[in-house]
C-alpha positions as CSV (number, residue, x, y, z in Angstrom):
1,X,0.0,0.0,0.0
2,X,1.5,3.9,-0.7
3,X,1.9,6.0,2.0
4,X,1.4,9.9,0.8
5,X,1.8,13.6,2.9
6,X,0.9,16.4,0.7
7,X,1.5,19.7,2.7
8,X,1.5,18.2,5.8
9,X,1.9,20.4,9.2
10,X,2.1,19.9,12.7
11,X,1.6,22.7,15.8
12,X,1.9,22.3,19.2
13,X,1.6,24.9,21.7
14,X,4.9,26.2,22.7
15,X,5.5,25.7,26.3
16,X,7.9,28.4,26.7
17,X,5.8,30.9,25.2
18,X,2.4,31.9,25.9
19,X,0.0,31.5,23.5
20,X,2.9,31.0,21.0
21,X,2.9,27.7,18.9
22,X,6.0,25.4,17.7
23,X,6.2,23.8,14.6
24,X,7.6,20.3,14.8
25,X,6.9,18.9,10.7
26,X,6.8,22.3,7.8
27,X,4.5,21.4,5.0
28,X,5.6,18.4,4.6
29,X,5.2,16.4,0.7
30,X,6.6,12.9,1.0
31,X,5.6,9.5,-1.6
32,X,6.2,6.1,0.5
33,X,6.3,3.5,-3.1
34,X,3.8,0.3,-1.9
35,X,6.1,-2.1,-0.4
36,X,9.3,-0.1,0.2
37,X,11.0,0.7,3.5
38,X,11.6,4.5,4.0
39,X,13.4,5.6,7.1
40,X,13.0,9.0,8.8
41,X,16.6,10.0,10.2
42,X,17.3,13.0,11.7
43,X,18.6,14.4,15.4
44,X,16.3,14.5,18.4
45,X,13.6,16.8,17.7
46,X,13.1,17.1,14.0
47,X,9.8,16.0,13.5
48,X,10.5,12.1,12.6
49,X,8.9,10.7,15.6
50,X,5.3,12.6,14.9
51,X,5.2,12.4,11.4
52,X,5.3,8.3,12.3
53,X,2.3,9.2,14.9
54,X,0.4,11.2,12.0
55,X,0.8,8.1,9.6
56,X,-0.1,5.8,12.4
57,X,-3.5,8.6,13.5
58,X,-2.0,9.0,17.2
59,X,-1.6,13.2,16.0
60,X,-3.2,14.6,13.8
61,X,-1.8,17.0,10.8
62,X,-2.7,20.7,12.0
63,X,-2.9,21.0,8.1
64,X,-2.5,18.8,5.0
65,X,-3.7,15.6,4.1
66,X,-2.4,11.9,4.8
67,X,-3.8,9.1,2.3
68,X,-3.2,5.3,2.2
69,X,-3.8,4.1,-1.3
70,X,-6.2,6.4,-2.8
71,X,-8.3,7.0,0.9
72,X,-7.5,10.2,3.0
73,X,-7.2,9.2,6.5
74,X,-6.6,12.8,8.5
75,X,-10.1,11.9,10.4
76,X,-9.6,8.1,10.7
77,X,-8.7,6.7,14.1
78,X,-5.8,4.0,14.5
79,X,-7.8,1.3,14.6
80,X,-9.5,2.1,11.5
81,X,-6.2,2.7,9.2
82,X,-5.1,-0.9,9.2
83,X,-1.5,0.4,10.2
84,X,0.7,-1.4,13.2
85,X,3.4,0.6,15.1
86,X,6.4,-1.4,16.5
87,X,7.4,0.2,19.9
88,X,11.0,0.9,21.5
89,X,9.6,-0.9,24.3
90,X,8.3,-3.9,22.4
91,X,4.8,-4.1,24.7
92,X,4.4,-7.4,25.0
93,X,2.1,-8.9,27.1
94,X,3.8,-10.4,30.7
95,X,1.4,-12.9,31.4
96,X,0.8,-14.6,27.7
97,X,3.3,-16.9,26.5
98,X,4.8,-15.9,23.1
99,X,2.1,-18.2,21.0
100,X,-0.3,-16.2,22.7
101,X,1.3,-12.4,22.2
102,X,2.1,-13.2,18.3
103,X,-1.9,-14.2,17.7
104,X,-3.2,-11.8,20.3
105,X,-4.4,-9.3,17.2
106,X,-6.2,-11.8,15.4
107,X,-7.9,-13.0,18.4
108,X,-9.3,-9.4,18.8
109,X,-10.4,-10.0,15.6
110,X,-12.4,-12.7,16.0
111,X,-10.8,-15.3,13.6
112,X,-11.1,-18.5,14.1
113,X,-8.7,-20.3,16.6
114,X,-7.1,-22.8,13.8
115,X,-6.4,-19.8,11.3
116,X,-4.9,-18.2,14.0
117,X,-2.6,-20.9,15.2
118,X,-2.3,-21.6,11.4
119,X,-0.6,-18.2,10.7
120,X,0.8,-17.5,14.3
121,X,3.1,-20.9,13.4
122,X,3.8,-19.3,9.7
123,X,5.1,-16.0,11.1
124,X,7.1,-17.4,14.0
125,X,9.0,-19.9,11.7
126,X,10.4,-17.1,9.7
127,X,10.9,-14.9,12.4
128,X,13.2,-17.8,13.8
129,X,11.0,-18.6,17.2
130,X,9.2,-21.3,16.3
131,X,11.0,-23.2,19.4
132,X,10.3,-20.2,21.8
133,X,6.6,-20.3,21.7
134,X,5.4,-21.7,25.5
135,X,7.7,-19.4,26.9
136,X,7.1,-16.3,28.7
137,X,8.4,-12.8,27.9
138,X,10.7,-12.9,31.2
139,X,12.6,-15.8,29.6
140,X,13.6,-14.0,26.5
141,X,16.6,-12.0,25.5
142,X,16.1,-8.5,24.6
143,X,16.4,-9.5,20.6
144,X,13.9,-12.5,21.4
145,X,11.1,-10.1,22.7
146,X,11.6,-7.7,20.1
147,X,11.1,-10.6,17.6
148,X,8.2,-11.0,19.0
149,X,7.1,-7.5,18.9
150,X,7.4,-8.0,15.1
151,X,5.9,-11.1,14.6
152,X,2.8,-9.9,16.5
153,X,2.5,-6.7,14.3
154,X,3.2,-8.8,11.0
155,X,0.5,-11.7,11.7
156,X,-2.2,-9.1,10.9
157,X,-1.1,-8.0,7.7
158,X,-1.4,-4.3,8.1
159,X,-1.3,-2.3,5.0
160,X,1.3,-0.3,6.5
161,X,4.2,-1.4,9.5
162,X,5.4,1.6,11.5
163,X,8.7,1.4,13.5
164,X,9.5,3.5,16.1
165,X,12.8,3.5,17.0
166,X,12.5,-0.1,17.5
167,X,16.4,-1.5,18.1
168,X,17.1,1.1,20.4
169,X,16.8,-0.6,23.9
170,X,19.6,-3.4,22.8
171,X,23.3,-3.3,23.1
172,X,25.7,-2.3,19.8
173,X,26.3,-5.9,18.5
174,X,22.4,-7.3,18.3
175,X,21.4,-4.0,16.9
176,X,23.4,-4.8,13.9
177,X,22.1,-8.6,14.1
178,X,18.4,-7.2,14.2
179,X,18.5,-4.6,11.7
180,X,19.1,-6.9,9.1
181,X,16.8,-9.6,10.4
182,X,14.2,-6.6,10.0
183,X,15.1,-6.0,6.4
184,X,15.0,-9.6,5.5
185,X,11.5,-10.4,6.9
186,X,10.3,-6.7,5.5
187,X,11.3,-7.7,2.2
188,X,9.8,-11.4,2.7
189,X,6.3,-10.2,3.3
190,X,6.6,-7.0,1.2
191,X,5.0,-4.7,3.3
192,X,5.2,-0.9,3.2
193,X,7.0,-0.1,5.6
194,X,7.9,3.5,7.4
195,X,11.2,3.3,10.1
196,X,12.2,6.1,12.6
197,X,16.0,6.2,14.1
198,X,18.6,9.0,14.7
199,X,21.4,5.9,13.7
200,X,23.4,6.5,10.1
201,X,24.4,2.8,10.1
202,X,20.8,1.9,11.3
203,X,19.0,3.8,8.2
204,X,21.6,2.9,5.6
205,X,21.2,-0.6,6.0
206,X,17.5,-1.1,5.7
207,X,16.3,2.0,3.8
208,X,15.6,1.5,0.3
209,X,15.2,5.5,0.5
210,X,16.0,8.0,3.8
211,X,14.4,11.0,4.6
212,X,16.5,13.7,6.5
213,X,15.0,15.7,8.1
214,X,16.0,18.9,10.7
215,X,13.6,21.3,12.4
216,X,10.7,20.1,11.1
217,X,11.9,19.9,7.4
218,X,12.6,17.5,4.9
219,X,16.1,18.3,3.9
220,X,17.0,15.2,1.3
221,X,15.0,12.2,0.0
222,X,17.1,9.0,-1.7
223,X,19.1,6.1,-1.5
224,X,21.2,5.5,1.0
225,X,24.2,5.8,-1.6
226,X,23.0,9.4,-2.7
227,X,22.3,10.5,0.9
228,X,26.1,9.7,1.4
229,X,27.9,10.3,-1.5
230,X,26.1,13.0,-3.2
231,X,24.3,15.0,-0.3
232,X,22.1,17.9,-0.8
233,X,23.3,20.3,2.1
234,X,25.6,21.4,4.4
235,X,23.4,19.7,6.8
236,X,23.2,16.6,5.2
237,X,26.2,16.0,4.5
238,X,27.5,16.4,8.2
239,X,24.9,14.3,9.6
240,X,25.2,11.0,7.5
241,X,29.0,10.1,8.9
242,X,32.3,11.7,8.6
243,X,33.3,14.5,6.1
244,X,36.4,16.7,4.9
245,X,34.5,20.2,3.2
246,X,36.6,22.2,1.6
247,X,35.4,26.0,0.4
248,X,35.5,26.5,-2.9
249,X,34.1,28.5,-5.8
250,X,32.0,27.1,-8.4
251,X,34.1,27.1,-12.2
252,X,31.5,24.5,-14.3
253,X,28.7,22.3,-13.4
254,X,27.5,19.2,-14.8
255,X,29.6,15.7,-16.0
256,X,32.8,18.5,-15.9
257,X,32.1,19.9,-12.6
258,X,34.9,22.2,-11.6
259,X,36.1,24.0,-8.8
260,X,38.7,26.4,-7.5
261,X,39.8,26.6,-3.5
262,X,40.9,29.6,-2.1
263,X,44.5,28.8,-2.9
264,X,43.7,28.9,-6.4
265,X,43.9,25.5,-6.9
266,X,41.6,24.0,-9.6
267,X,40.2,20.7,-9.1
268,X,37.5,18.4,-11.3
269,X,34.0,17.0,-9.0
270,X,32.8,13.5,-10.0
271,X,29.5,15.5,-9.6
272,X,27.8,18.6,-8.3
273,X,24.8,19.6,-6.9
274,X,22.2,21.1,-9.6
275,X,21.1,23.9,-7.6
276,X,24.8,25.3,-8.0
277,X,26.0,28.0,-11.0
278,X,29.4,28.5,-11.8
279,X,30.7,31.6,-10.1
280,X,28.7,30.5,-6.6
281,X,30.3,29.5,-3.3
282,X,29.9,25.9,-2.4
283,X,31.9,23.4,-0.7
284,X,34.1,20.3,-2.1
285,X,32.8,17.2,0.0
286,X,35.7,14.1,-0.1
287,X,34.5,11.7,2.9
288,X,37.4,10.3,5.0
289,X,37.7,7.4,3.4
290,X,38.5,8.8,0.3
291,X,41.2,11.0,1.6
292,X,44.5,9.0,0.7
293,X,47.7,9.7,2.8
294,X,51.1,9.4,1.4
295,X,54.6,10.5,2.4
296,X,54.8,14.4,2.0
297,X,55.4,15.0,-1.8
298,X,54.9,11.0,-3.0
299,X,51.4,11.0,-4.9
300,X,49.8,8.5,-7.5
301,X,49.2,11.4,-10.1
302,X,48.0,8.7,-12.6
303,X,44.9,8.3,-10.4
304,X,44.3,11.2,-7.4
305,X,44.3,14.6,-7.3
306,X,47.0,16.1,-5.4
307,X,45.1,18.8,-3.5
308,X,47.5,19.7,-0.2
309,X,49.8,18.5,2.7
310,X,49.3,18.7,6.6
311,X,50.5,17.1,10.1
312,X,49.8,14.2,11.1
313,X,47.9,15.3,14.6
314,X,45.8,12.7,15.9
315,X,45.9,8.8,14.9
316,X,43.3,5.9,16.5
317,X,44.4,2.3,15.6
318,X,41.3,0.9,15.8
319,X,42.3,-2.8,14.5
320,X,40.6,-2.7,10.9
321,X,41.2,1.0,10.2
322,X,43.1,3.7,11.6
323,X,41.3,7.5,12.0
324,X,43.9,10.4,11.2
325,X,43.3,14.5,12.0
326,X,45.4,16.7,10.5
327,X,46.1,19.8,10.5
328,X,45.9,21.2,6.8
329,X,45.2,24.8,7.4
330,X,41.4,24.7,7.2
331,X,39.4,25.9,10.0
332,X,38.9,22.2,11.7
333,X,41.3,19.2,11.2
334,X,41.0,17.1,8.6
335,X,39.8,13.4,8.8
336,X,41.3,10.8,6.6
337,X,40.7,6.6,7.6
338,X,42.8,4.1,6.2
339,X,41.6,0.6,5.9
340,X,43.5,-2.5,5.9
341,X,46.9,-0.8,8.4
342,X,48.6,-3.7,8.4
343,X,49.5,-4.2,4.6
344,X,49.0,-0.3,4.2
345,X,51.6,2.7,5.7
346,X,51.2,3.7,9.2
347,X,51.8,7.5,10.1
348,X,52.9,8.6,13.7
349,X,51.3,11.8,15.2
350,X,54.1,14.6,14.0
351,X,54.2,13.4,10.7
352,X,54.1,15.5,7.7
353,X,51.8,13.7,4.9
354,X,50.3,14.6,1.6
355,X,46.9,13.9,1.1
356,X,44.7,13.4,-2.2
357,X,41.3,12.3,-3.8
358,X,39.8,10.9,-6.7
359,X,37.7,12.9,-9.1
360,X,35.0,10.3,-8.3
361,X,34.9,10.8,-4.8
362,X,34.6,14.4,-4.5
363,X,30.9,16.3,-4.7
364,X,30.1,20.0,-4.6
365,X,27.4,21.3,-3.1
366,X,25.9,24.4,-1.9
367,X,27.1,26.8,0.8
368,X,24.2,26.8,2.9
């Protein structure tokens, strides 16, 4: 089923002021495709977290309209929009053993009791718990009860599956375990699916598009490989990971993008943004990872751009990668990583280095 927000607004009266309103979500236009998985990152307070609530019909839009396939829900309550939220907190039931949680909705229903323990068994064996199904939510693991959490919302067969902020209750290693297991069974039964978290990694992994989103405004819609290599913003571009922005000016946009720094120094863009014009400001994004070091003076010319030197002065061995800062002359340090240390050259804080880029890997985009 498609999810789609056309103008969509949301006021709340502003504690701090009297009789003064905030804004959490600005006129919001957003097309969720049926049966893709579109994530809502942003920092705390941005609006992700009741946008989910509007979809789900816990808020309602101040202004705008919400529709689910071709109905307008804005006046429809919960229980009538044939959505299901996943909650941090799971909300399972304490006294029912998993069986009975997973089948709990479709007993509500009224279905009979063998289609129910017909489709309970269907959805536990993919969720991986067939074998946990007399036990009680006290004897699971964090990742078990969350599983469960999912398997209850998917046994109905909402139109529309709503997470909010589901993984964030569970330590570092079984979030990663669970956010693809949530992928995998998303894509299984193909539902349409809307995801709220304030984690990169989290977002990149199970989005098939992310929307960013800061003070109430949607600041970039894509893939999770155009939100990170080719960002829209400023704000974007900090956000998702790690980044090295250089200021330059804008020389030519388009498959020859061009740019000059303040040294002078022309350099060639794999791509720009299409907002820009040559003779604009904008910056020269190159993440981290694409920042090769090299002994001062002792670049691959055939293949990088030479674009400066620094000092070597911060460097985290961190087993599979080691994090450099230098100092380059810019107004913050640089950040370079370098993958695979042990085959690869290891610089000591002190250490004067040259550092360059691929065309491929830099991006302009505006100053702003």
């Amino acid at each position: 089923m498609s999810v789609r927000l056309v103008d969509v607004r949301k006021e709340f009266p502003d504690p701090e002021k009297s009789g003064g309103i905030m804004v959490a979500v600005k006129d919001m236009n957003l097309e969720i495709r049926e049966g893709e998985f579109i994530t809502l990152l942003g920092p705390s307070g941005c609006g992700k977290t009741t946008t989910l609530r509007m979809i789900a019909g816990f808020e309602i839009p101040s202004t705008g309209q919400i529709w689910i396939n071709d109905e307008m829900v804005n006046d429809q309550p919960p229980n009538k929009r044939d959505t299901t939220m996943v909650f941090q907190s799971y909300a399972i039931f304490p006294h029912m053993s998993v069986e009975q949680n997973v089948g709990f909705g479709l007993e509500l229903k009224g279905r009979p009791k063998s289609e129910i323990n017909t489709e309970v068994a269907k959805v536990m064996e993919v969720m991986g718990i067939t074998e946990l199904g007399k036990r009680r939510p006290d004897q699971l693991s964090g990742g078990q009860q969350q599983r469960v959490a999912l398997a209850r919302a998917i046994v109905n067969k909402p139109r529309v599956l709503l997470f909010d902020e589901p993984l964030s209750n569970l330590d570092a290693k079984l979030r990663e375990t669970m956010r693809v297991e949530i992928r995998r069974i998303q894509q299984s039964f193909g539902i349409t699916s809307v995801y709220v978290t304030h984690d990169q990694d989290e977002a990149m992994t199970v989005s098939d598009r992310i929307v960013v989103m800061e003070k109430g405004l949607v600041m970039q819609v894509g893939s999770p490989f155009e939100i990170y290599s080719r960002p829209s913003c400023k704000f974007v571009a900090d956000f998702i990971g790690k980044v090295n922005l250089f200021p330059v000016k804008t020389l030519s946009v388009g498959e020859d993008a061009r740019a000059q720094d303040r040294r002078g120094v022309e350099v060639s863009a794999g791509s720009a943004d299409p907002a820009l014009k040559p003779g604009d400001d904008a910056l020269l994004m190159v993440r981290p990872e694409s920042l090769v070091l090299s002994k001062a003076g002792s670049v691959d010319q055939k293949n990088s751009v030479e674009w400066g030197s620094g000092r070597v002065i911060k460097s985290v061995y961190l087993g599979s990668v080691i994090e450099y800062e230098l100092d380059a002359g810019y107004d913050k340090p640089l950040m370079a990583i370098s993958y695979d240390p042990v085959n690869g050259e290891f610089f000591k804080d002190g250490d004067e280095v040259s550092f360059s880029f691929s065309q491929r890997a830099a991006h302009m985009l505006p100053l702003r």
